[in-house]
C-alpha positions in Angstrom: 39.7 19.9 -13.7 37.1 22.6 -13.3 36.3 23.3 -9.3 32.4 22.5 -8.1 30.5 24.7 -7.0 29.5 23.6 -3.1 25.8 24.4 -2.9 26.7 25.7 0.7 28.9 28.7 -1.3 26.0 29.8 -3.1 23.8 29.8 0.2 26.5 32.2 1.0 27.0 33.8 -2.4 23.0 35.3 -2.6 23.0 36.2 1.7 25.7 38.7 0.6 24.3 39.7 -2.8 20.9 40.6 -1.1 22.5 42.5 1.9 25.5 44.5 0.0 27.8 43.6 2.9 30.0 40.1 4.1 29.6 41.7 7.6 25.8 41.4 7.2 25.2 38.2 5.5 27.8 36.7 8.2 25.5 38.5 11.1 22.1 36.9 8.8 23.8 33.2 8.5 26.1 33.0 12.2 29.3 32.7 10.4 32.5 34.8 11.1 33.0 38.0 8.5 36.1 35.8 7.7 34.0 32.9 6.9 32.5 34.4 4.5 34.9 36.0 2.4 37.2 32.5 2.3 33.7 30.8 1.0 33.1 34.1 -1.0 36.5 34.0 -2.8 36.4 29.7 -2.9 33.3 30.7 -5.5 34.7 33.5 -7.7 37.6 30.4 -8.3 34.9 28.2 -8.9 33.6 30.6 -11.3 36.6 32.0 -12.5 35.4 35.4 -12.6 35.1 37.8 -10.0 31.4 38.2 -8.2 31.7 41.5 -6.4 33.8 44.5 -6.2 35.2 45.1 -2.5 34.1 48.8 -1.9 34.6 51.1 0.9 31.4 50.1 2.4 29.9 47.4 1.5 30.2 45.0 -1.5 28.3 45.1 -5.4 27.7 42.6 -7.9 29.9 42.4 -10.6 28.5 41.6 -14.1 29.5 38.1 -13.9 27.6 38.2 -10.2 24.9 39.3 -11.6 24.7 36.2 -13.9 25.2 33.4 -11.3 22.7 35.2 -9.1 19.5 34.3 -11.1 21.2 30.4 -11.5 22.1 30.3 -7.5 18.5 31.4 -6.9 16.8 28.8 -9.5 19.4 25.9 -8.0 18.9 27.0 -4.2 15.0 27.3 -5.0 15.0 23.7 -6.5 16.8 22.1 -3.1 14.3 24.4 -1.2 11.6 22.2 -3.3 13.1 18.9 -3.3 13.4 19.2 0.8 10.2 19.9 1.1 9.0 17.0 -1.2 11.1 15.0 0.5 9.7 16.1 3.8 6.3 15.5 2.5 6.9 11.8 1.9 8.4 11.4 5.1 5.9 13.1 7.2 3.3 11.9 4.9 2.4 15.0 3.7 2.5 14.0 0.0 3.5 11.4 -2.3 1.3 8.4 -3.7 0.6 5.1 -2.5 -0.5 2.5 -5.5 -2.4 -0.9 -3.7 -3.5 -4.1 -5.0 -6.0 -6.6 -3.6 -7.6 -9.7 -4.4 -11.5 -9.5 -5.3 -12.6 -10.2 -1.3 -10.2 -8.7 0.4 -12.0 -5.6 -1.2 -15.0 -6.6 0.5 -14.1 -5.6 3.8 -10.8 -5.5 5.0 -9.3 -3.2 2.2 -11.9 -0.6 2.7 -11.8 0.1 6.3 -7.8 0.5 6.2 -8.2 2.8 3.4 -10.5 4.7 5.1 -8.9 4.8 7.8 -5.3 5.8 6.4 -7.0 8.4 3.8 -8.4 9.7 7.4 -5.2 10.7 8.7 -3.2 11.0 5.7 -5.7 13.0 3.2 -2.5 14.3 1.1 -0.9 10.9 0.1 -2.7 10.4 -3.3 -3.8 6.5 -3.1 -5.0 4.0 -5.8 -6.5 0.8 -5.5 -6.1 -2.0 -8.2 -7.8 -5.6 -8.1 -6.6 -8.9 -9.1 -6.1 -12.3 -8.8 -2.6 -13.3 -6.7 -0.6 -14.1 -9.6 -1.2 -10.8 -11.4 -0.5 -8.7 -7.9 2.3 -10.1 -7.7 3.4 -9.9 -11.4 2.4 -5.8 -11.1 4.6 -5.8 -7.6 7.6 -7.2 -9.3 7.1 -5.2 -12.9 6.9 -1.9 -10.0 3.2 -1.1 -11.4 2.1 -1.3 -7.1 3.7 -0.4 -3.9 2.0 -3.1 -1.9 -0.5 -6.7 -3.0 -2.9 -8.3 -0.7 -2.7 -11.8 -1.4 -3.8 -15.0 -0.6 -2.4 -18.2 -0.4 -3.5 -21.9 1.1 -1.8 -25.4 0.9 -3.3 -26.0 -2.9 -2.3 -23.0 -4.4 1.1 -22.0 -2.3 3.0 -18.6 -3.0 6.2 -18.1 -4.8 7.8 -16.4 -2.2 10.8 -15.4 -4.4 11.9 -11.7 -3.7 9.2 -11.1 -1.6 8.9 -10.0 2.0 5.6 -11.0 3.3 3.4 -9.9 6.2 1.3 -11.4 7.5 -2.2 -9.9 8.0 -5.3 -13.0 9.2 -6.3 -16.4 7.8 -9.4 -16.0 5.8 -11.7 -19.7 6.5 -14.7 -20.6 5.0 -18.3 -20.9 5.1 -21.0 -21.8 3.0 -24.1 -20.5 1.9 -27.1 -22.1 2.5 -30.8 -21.0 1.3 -32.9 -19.5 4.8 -34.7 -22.6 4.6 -32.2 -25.3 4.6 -32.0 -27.8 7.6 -29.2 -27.1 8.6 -29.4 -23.4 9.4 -29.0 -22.9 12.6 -26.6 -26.2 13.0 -23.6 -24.1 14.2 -20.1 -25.7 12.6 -20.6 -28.0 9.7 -18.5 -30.4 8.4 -18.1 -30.8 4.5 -18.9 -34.4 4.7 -22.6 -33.4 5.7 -22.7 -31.3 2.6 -21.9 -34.3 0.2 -25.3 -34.6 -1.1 -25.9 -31.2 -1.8 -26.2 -29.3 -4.9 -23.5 -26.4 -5.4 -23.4 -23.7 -7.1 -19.4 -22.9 -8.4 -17.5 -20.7 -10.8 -14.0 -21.1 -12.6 -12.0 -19.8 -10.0 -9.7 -21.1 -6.9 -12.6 -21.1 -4.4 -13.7 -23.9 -6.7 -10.5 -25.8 -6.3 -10.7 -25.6 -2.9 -14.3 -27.1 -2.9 -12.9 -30.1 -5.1 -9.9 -31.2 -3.0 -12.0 -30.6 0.7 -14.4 -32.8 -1.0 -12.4 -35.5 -1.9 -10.6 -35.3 1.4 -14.1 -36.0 2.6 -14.9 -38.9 0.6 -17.3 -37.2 -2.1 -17.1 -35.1 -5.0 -19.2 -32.2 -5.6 -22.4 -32.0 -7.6 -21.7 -28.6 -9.5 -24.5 -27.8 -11.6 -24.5 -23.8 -11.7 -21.6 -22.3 -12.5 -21.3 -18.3 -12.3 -18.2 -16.6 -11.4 -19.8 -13.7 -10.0 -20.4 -13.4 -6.7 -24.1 -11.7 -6.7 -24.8 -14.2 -9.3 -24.1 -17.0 -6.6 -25.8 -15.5 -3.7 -28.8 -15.2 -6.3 -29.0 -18.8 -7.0 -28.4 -19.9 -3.3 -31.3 -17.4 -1.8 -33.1 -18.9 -4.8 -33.2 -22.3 -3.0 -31.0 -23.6 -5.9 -27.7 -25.1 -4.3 -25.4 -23.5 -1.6 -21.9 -22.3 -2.2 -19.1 -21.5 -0.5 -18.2 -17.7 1.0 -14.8 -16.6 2.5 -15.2 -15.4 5.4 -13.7 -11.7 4.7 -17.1 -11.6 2.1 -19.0 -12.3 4.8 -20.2 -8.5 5.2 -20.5 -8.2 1.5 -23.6 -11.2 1.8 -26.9 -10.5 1.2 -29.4 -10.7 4.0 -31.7 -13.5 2.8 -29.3 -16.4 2.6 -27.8 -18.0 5.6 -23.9 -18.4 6.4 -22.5 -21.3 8.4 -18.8 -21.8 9.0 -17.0 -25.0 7.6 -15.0 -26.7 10.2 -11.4 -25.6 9.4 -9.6 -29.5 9.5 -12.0 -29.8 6.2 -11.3 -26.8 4.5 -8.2 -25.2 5.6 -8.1 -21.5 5.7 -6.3 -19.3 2.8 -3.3 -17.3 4.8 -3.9 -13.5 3.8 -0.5 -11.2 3.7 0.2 -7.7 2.6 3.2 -8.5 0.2 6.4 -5.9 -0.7 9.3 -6.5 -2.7 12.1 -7.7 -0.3 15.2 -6.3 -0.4 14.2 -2.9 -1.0 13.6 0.2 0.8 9.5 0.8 1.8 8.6 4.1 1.3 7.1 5.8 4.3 3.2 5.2 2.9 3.8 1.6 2.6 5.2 1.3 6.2 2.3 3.7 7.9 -0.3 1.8 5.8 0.7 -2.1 6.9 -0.1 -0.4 10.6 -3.8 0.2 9.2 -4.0 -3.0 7.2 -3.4 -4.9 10.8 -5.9 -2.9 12.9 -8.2 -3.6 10.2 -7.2 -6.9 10.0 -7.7 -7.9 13.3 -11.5 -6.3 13.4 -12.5 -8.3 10.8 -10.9 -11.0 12.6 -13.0 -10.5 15.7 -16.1 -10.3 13.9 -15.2 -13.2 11.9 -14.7 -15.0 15.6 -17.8 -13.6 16.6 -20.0 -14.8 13.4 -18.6 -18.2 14.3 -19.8 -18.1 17.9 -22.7 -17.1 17.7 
């Protein structure tokens, strides 16, 4: 069996090579002179050829020490490198960090703790993806994103499978009313004053959500508009042409000339949000620092959610 080369040897090997003397290199590395010659003499029978000739003073680079020079330089070099990278991702000096997000969790909360992380950690190269749950979570198993921001609620539960989820806020609704509705002003509705109304929907979950609080509350919904965009709705509201409803993390995103009033949460229960990772495996050191900025941003939305509410 041929003998390995011990990276430490070659350490060693170019100390002595650049100096000319085992007494030097030991002085340059804090070895004994004795040291060095056993780890000097373990690599010539490594190498099976002899690396220097002993001389009166001093040692010099056989031919065959010549040739393992320039490969115990390129491999030592390439360690130097790889620590360093390695470094980088720990001290978050480096490295990449690949995000996804559902369509209004980039309203608000995704932006601040991007902002905030890219603040601190300007070297970590970051990309941001949007989707719908289901597809997050189909890029987060496949390994196409480091980290999802989903969203779940009681008619559209998560499968949890594999995943290691943390929670972030609960998102809860409010609706969209024209600046000249009646009940502007009203503080918390309840869906069951609402059942006369006129709404404007789209083809998405938000609309499920509006069917099965609706029926809860004895009515179903008159949808006569249908747009899935979300300007296209806030259009068609400040039109005066049905109200809608808004998560509350879009509530920064609205424009200025509709009003928002909150829904009372025993009608339409709020949609848990998470930051989701793959359980079981290791979270490189981007994910963990940016879960840290995903709750402070988190619970600011949060408070001006609370505040919205209030006031």
């Amino acid at each position: 069996m041929e003998a390995v080369m011990d990276t430490a040897w070659l350490e060693v090997f170019r100390e002595v090579a650049r100096r000319g003397s085992f007494t030097a290199a030991a002085k340059a590395l804090g070895y004994t002179q004795s040291a060095i010659s056993r780890q000097i003499s373990s690599l010539e029978s490594a190498a099976d050829a002899p690396l220097f000739d002993r001389l009166p003073r001093g040692v010099r680079l056989t031919a065959e020490g010549h040739c393992l020079l320039g490969h115990a330089e390129a491999v030592l070099d390439r360690l130097d490198t790889a620590r360093s990278d390695l470094a980088a991702l720990r001290d978050l000096a480096g490295g990449r960090l690949r995000i996804g997000a559902f369509p209004t969790a980039d309203a608000s909360l995704i932006p601040r703790a991007i902002a905030a992380f890219q603040h601190s950690h300007p070297k970590v190269t970051l990309s941001l993806v949007e989707h719908l749950t289901p597809d997050q979570l189909t890029q987060l198993h496949s390994g196409d994103i480091d980290l999802a921001v989903v969203s779940t609620a009681p008619s559209w539960p998560l499968d949890t499978d594999r995943l290691d989820l943390h929670h972030l806020l609960d998102d809860t609704m409010f609706v969209a009313l024209p600046p000249t509705h009646p009940l502007v002003g009203q503080g918390v509705l309840r869906l069951a004053q609402l059942a006369e109304e006129r709404w404007v929907a789209g083809r998405g979950r938000l609309d499920d959500t509006l069917i099965t609080a609706s029926a809860r509350a004895g009515f179903r919904p008159r949808i006569e508009l249908m747009t899935a965009e979300w300007i296209a709705k806030q259009g068609l509201v400040a039109a005066g042409l049905g109200i809608t409803l808004i998560p509350s993390l879009a509530v920064d995103a609205t424009r200025p000339d509709i009003a928002l009033a909150p829904l009372h949460r025993d009608d339409v229960p709020a949609r848990a949000v998470y930051a989701a990772t793959l359980d079981g495996l290791t979270k490189p050191p981007a994910v963990t620092a940016f879960l840290e900025y995903l709750d402070t941003a988190a619970a600011e939305v949060t408070d001006e959610i609370a505040s919205r509410v209030n006031s």
